[in-house]
N, C-alpha and C positions, 0 to 999 in steps of 0.2 A: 504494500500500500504506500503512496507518495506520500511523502514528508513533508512538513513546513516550509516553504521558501526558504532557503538560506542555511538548513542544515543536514549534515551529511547523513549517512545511514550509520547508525550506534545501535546497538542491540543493547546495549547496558542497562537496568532498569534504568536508570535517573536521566535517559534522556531518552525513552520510546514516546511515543506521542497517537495517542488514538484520534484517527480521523475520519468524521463522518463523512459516507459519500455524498456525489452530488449531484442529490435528486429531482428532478423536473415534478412541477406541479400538476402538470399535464399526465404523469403516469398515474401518479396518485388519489386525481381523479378518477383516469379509469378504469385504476384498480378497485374504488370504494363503489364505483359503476355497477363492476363485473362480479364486485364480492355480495353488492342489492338484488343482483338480478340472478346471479347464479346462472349464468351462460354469457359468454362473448358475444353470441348472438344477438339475444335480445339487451343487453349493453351497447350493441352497435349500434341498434335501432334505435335506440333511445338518445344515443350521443350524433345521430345525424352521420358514423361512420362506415365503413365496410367491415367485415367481419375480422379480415386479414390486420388491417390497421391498430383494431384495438388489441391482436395478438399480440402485432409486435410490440406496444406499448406497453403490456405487460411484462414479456419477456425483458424487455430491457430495463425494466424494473428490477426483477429478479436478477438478472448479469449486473446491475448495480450493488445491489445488497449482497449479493454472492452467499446468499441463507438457503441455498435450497430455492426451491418452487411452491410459488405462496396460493395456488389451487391444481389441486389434485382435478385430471382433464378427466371426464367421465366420458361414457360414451354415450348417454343424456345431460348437459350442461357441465357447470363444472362444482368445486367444493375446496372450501378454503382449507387450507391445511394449517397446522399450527404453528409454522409461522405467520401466516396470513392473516391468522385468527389473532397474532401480536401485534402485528402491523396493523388493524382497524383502526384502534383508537387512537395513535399515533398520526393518521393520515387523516383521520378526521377532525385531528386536535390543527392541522398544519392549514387543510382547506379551507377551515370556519376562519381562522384568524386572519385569513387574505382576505375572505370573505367580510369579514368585520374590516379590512382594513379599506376596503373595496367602498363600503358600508359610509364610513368616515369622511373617506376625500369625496364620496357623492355629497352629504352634507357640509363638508367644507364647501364645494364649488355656490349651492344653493344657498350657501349662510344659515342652515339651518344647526350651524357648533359655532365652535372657537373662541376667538379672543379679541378682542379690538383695544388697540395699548395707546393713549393722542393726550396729548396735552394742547391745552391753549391760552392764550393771556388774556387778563382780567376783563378787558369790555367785550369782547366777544363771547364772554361766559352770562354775560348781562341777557343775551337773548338769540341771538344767535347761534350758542352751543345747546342752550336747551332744549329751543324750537324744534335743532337738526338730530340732537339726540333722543326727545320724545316720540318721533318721525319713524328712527329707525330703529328703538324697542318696540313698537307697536306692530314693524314690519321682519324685526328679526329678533324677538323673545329670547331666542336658548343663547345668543351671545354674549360668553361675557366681559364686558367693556370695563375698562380702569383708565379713570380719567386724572391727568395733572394739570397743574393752574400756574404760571410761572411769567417769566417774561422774555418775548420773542431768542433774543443769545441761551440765555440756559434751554429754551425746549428745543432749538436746532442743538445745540450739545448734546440733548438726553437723545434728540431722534438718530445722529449719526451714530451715535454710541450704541445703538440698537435697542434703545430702553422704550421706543416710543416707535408707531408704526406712521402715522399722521401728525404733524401739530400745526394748528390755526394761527399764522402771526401775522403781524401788520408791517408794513416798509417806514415805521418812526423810524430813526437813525439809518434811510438807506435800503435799498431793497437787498433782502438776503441773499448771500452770495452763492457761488458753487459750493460744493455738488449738490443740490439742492432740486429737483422739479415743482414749481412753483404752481399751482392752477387756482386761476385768480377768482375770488368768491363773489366783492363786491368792492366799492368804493364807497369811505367816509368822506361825508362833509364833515367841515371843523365849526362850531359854535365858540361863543365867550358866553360863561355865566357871569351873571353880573346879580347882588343883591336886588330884590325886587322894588328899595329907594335909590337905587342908582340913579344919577341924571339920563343917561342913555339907555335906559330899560324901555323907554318905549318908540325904541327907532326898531325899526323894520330891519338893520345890519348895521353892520357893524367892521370899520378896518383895523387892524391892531394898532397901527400908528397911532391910533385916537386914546390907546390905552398904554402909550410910551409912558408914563409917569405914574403908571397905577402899580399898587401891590399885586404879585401874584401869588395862585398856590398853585402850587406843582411839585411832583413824585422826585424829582431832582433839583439839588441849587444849583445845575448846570443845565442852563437850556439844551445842550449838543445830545444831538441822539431822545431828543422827544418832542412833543407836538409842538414845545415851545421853541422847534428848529423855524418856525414860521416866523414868527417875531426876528431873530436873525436874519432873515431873506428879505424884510422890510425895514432892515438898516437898525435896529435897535435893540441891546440887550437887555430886557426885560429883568427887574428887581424880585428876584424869588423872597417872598417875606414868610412865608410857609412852606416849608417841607411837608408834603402828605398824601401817602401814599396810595390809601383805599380813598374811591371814589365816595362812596355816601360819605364819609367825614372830609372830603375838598366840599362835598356840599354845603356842609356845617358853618366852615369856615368862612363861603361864600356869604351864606343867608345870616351871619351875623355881623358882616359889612366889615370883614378880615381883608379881602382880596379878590381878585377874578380868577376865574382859571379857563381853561380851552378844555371844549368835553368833542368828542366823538362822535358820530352821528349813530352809533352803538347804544350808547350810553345813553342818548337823549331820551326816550321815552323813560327812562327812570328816575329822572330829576324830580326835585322835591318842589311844590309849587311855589314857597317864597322863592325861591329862584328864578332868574328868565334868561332862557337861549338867546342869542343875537350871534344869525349867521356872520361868517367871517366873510366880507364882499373882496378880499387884496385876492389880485390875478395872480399874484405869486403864492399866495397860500393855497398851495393844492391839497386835495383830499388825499386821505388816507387809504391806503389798497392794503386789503385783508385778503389775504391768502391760505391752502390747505398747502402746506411743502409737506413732501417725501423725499427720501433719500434717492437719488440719480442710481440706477443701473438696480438695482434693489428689489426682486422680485414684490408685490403688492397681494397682502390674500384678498380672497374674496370679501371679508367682514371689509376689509379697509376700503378696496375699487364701491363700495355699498355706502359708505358712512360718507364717504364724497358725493357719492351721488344724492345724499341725501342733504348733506353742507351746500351743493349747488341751487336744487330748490329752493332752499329756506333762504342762500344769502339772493335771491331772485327776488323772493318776496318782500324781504326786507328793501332792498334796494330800491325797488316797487313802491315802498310806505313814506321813503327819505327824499325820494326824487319832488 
């Protein structure tokens, strides 16, 4: 019997090595066929073959296992002999599990298993992740999804890293780079909250310039790399007087005549009523693109190609409500 790759023939105990043969599933079938039906005959019939073919299919079972001959040939059908009669459970144990395996990747491809692994940043969990994620347990129940909440650099770090199969980010600080495939969901408009006594709470929009000398809040005391990159593109570094990070407390902040901040077009259905939006009118402040990235070359399961397609609908509709 052949050896392991790479070692010579030793007879010594401490270096024999038992190797199973290797057996086609194709025999095994038509031996668990032949051992049902108790004839090659009606085995053939049943398997769509000739009579001759499931012979040799056995035979060369048997020339595999080198046990002997695993049915006794009658001269009415045939009869498992006792090795054959060892070999059933064996061959039935090996079928079902392809079978099951068979079983699995049919519901993989249907989404009817698996796993869905996606992170996403803070306002697109406002309504957008919910919307897309209610969407797609209603349409695919047995998956199970684990969701992370983070900001656009750490979930492309967790996705490349392979912790994450999707994640929803926006192009603040830049549109994400390689290796990345991007498929774009929707575009934010950008609002200024302003307390509901504000002097310009009741203009129809609003330019940033207009708000050069007002307190802001905002998640960083560095404009560079967030919404507050707009203010920079209309000539002015805006005064962070607040650090803060979660949105409902930038609102807080807001409605107690702390500061302004720049909200999302995400976000805006969630604002609190002393508050008031005032679109941003500068041509240089462009919307924000929220995007699903996946990893470049990276096969995609079926729950993921599924959960986009259901991120597509919802950012439609939303996009739909904002326009």
């Amino acid at each position: 019997m052949p050896l392991p790759h790479g070692h010579s023939h030793d007879h010594s105990p401490d270096h024999s090595y038992d190797q199973a043969p290797d057996l086609s599933t194709v025999w095994l079938r038509v031996f668990l066929e032949v051992a049902r039906a108790g004839s090659f005959t009606v085995a053939a019939r049943a398997l769509g073959w000739t009579q001759s073919a499931v012979s040799r299919q056995v035979a060369s079972l048997e020339a595999a296992l080198a046990g002997g001959p695993l049915f006794d040939r009658l001269p009415r059908g045939v009869r498992l002999t006792e090795a054959g009669r060892a070999l059933v459970p064996y061959a039935e144990a090996v079928t079902e599990s392809l079978h099951g395996a068979v079983r699995e990747l049919v519901a993989l491809r249907e989404v009817a298993c698996g796993r869905l692994r996606f992170g996403a940043f803070a306002t697109a969990d406002a309504a957008l992740v919910p919307r897309a994620l209610a969407a797609f347990r209603a349409r695919h129940p047995a998956v199970r999804v684990e969701r992370e909440e983070g900001l656009t650099p750490r979930l492309l770090d967790r996705l490349t890293a392979g912790h994450l199969e999707l994640a929803v980010v926006s192009s603040t600080g830049g549109t994400p780079p390689e290796p990345y495939d991007l498929h774009h969901l929707l575009d934010e408009p950008l609002y200024v909250a302003v307390p509901a006594a504000h002097p310009l709470a009741g203009a129809g929009g609003v330019r940033l310039a207009q708000l050069a000398d007002a307190d802001w809040v905002s998640g960083s005391a560095r404009p560079e790399g967030t919404l507050l990159d707009a203010a920079l593109r209309e000539g002015f570094r805006p005064r962070v007087a607040h650090v803060v990070a979660e949105w409902t407390a930038k609102q807080g902040y807001v409605a107690a005549g702390l500061g302004v901040t720049l909200v999302p077009g995400l976000a805006a259905p969630s604002v609190r009523p002393d508050v008031v939006l005032l679109p941003v009118r500068d041509e240089r402040a462009p919307v924000r693109a929220v995007y699903a990235a996946t990893v470049r070359g990276r096969s995609q399961a079926p729950a993921v190609r599924a959960f986009l397609a259901v991120l597509r609908e919802e950012a439609a509709r939303l996009e739909d409500a904002m326009a």
